[in-house]
C-alpha atoms as a printed R data frame, in Angstrom:
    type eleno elety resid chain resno       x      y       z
1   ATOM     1    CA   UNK     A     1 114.435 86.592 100.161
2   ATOM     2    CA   UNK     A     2 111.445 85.672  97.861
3   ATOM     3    CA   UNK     A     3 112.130 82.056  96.711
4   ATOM     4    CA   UNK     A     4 111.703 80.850  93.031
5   ATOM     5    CA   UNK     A     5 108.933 78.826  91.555
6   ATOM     6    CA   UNK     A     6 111.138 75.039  91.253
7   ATOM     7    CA   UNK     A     7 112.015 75.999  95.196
8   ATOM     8    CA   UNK     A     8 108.837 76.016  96.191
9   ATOM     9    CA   UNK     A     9 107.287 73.413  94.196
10  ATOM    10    CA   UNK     A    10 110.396 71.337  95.298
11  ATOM    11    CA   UNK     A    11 109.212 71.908  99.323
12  ATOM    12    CA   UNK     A    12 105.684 71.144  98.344
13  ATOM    13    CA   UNK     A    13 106.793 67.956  96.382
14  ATOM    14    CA   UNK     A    14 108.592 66.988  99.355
15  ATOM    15    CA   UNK     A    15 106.129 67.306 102.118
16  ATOM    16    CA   UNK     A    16 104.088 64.636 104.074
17  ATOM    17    CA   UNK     A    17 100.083 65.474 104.324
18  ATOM    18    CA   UNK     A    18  99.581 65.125 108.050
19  ATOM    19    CA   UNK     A    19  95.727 66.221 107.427
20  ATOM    20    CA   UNK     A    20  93.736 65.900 103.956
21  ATOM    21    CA   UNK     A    21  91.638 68.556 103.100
22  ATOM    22    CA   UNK     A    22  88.307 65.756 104.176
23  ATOM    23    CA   UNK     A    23  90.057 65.815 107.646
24  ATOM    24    CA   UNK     A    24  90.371 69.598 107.785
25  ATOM    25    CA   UNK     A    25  87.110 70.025 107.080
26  ATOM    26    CA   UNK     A    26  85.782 67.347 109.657
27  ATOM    27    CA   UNK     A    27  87.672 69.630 111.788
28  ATOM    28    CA   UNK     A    28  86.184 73.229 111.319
29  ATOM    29    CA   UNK     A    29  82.345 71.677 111.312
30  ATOM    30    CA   UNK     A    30  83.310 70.223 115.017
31  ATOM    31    CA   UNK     A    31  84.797 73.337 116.137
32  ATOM    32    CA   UNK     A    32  82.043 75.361 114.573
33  ATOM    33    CA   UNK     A    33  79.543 72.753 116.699
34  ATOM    34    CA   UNK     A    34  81.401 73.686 119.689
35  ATOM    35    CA   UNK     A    35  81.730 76.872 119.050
36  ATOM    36    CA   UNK     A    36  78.234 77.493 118.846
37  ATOM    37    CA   UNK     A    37  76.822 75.380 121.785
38  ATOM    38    CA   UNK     A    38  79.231 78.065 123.789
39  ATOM    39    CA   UNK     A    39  79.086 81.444 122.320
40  ATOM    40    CA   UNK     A    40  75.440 81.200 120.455
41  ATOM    41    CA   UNK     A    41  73.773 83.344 122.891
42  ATOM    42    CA   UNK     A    42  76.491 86.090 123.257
43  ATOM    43    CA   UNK     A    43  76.599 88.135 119.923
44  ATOM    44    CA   UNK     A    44  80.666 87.801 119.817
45  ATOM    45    CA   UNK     A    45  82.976 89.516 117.591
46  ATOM    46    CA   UNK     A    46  84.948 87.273 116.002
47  ATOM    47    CA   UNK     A    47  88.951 88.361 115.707
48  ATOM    48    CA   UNK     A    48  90.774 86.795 112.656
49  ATOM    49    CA   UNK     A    49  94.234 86.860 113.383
50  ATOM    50    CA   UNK     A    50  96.022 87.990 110.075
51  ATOM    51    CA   UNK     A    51  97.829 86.417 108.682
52  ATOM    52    CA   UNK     A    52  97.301 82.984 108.736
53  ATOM    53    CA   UNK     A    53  94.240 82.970 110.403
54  ATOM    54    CA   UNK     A    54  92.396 84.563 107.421
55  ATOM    55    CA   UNK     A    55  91.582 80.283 105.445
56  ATOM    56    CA   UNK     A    56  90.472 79.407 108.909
57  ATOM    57    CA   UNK     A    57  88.689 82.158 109.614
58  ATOM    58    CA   UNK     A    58  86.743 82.359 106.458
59  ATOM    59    CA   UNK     A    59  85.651 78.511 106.839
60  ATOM    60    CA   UNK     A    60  84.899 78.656 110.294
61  ATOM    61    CA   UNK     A    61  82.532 81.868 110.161
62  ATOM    62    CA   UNK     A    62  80.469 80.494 106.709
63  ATOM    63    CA   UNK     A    63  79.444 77.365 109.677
64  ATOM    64    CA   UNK     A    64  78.367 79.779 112.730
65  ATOM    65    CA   UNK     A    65  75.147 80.147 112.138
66  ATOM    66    CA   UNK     A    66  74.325 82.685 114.681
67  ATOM    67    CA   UNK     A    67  74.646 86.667 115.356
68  ATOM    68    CA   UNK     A    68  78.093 87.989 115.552
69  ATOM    69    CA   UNK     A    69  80.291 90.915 114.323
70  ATOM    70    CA   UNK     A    70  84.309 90.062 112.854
71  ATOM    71    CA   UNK     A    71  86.798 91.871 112.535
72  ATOM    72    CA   UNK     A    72  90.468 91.457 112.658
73  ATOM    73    CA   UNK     A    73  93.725 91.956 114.003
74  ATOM    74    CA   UNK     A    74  97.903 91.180 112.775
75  ATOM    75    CA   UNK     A    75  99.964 90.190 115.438
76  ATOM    76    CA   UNK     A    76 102.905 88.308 113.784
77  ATOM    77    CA   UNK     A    77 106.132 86.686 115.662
78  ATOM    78    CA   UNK     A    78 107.286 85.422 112.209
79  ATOM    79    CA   UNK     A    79 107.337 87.560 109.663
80  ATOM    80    CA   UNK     A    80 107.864 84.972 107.055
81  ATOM    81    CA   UNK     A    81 110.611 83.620 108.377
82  ATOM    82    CA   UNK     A    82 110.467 80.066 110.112
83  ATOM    83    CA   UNK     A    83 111.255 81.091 113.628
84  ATOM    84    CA   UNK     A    84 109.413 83.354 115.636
85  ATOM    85    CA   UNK     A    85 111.095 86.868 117.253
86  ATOM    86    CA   UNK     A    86 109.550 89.420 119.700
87  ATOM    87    CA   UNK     A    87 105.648 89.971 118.311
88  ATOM    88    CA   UNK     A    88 105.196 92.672 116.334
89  ATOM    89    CA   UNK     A    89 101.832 94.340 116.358
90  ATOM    90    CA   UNK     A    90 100.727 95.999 112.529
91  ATOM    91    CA   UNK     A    91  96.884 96.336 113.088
92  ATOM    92    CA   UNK     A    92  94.868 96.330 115.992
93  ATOM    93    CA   UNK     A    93  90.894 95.766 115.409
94  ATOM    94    CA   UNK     A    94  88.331 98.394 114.823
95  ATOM    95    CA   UNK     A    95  85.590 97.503 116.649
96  ATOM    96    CA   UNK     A    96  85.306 98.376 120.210
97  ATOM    97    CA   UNK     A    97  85.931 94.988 123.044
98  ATOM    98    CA   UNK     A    98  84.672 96.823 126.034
99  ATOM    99    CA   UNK     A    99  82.320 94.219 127.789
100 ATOM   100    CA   UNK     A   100  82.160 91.895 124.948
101 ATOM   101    CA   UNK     A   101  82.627 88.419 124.245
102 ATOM   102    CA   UNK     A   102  85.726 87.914 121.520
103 ATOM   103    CA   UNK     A   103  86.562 84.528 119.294
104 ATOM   104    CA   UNK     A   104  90.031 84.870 118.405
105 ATOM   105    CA   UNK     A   105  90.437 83.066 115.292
106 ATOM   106    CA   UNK     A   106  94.138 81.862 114.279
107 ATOM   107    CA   UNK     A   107  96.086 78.931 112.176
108 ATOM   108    CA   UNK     A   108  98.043 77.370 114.796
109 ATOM   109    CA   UNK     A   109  99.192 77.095 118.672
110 ATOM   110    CA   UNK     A   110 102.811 76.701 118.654
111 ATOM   111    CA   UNK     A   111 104.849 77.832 121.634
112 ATOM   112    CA   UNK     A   112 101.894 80.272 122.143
113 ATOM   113    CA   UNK     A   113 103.727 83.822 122.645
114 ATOM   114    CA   UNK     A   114 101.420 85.203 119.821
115 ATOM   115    CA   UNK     A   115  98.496 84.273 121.397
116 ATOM   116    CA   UNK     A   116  99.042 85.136 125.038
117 ATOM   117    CA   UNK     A   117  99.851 88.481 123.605
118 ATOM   118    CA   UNK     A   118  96.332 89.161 121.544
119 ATOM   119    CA   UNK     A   119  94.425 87.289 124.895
120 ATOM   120    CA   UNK     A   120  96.150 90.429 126.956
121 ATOM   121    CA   UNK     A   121  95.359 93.051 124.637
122 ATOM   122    CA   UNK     A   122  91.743 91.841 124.756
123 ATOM   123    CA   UNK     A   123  91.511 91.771 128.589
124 ATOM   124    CA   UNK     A   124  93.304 95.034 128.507
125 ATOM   125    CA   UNK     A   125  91.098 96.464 125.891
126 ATOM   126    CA   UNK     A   126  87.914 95.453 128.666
127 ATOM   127    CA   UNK     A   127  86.600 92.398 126.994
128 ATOM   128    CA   UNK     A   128  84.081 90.376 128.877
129 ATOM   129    CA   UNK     A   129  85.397 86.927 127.672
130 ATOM   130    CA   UNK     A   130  87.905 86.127 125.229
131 ATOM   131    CA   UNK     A   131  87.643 82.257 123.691
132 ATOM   132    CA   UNK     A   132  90.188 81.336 121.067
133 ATOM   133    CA   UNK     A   133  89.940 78.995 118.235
134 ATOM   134    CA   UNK     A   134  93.097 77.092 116.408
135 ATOM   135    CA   UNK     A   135  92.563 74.640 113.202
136 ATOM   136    CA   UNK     A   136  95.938 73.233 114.583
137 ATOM   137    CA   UNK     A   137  97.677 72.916 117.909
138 ATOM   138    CA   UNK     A   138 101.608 71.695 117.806
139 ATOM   139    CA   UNK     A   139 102.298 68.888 120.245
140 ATOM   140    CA   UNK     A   140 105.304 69.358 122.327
141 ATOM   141    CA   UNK     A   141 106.400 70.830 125.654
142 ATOM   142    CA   UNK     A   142 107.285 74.487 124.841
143 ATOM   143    CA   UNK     A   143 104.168 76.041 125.122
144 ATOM   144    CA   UNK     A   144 104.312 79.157 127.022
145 ATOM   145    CA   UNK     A   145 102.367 78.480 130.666
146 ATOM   146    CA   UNK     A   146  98.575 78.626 130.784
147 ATOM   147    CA   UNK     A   147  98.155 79.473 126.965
148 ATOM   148    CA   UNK     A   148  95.866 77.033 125.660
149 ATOM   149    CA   UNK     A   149  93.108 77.331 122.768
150 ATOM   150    CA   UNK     A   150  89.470 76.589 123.331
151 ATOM   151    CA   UNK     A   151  88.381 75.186 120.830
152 ATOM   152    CA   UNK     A   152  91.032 73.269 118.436
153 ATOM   153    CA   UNK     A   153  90.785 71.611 115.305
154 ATOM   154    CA   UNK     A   154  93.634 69.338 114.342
155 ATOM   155    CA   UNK     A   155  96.764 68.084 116.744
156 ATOM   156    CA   UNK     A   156 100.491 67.820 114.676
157 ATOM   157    CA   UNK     A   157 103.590 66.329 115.952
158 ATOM   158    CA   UNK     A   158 106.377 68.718 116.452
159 ATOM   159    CA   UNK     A   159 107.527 69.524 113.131
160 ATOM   160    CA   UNK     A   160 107.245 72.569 110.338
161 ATOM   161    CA   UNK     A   161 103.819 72.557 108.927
162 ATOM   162    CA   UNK     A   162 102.105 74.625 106.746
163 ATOM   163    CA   UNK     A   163  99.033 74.686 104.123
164 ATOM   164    CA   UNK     A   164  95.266 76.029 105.318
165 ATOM   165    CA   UNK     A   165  96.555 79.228 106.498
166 ATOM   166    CA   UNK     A   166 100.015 78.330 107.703
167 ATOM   167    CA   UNK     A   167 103.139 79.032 105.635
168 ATOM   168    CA   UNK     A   168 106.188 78.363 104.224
169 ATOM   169    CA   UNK     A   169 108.796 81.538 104.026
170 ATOM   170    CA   UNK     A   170 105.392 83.433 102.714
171 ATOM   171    CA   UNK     A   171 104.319 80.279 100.532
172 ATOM   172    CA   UNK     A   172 101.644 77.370 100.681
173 ATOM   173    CA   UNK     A   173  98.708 79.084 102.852
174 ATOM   174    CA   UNK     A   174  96.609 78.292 100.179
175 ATOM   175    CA   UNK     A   175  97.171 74.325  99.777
176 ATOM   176    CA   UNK     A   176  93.964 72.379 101.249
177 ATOM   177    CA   UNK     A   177  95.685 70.600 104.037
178 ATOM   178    CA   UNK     A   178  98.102 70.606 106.618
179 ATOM   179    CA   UNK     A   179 101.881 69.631 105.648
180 ATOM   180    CA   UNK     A   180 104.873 68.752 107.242
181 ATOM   181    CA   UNK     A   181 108.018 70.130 105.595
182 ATOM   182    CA   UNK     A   182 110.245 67.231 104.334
183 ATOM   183    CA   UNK     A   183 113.701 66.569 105.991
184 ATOM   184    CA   UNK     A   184 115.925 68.087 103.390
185 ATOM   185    CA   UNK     A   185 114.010 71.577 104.086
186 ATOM   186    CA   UNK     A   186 113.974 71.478 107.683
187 ATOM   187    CA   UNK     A   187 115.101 74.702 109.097
């Protein structure tokens, strides 16, 4: 159900900035730092993982100064909705993963479902290595066993956030920052 204009302006209104745009930024040049002093010498394709992971994604591959080929994927547990469901796969990538190194490129690590399901596909598509890359990793105990993220950007308490990729119902990706959803809006 799409929401109206006031709605939305009403949930951004109400949020708390956990991360300014200056501290996002900080963010992506350390992971692209790290990112480099480990994959530099391997030629990787880097996978954006649509849909949020397409604002991270474009920042982070504008600082890796070094061969690579991208490409991307959609994997999506939430479907704009606020709580995730069995993941749904809508596009797998186009380039070939046999004996290759892969970035993974994504908005968040929540629980981690999503992610253990795109590492699998790569192994099971016959890539060498597969590294993955969050701009934000949720603090909390949930997390699905042994699914971490290589390289991370930001860390958030346990709540809703959105902004830089992440969303709202569909809404906010593009804000320049990371948000918490106020109280009142809390699903």
């Amino acid at each position: 159900m799409a929401l109206t204009h006031a709605e939305v302006i009403a949930i951004q209104d109400s949020a708390e900035c956990l991360h300014d745009a200056g501290a996002v930024h900080q963010a992506l040049d350390r992971m692209a730092a790290d990112i480099s002093d480990t994959l530099a010498e391997t030629v990787p394709i880097v996978l954006c993982v649509l849909t949020g992971g397409i604002i991270p994604a474009g920042h982070l591959l504008t600082r890796l100064q070094f061969p690579l080929e991208s490409d991307y994927l959609h994997a999506s547990r939430y479907r704009g909705e606020t709580s995730g469901a069995e993941v749904r796969w809508l596009s797998e990538p186009a380039i070939e993963l046999q004996d290759r190194t892969v970035l993974l490129v994504d908005d968040i690590l929540d629980e981690g479902h999503t992610l253990a399901d795109i590492i699998n596909y790569c192994e099971q598509s016959g890539a060498k290595q597969v590294y993955s890359a969050v701009l934000v990793e949720k603090l909390h105990a949930r997390r699905t066993a042994d699914v971490r993220a290589d390289f991370v950007g930001l860390q958030v308490e346990d709540r809703y956030v959105f902004g830089f990729g992440m969303d709202y119902k569909g809404y906010l990706r593009n804000l320049n920052g990371v948000y918490a959803l106020g109280a009142e809006f809390d699903p």
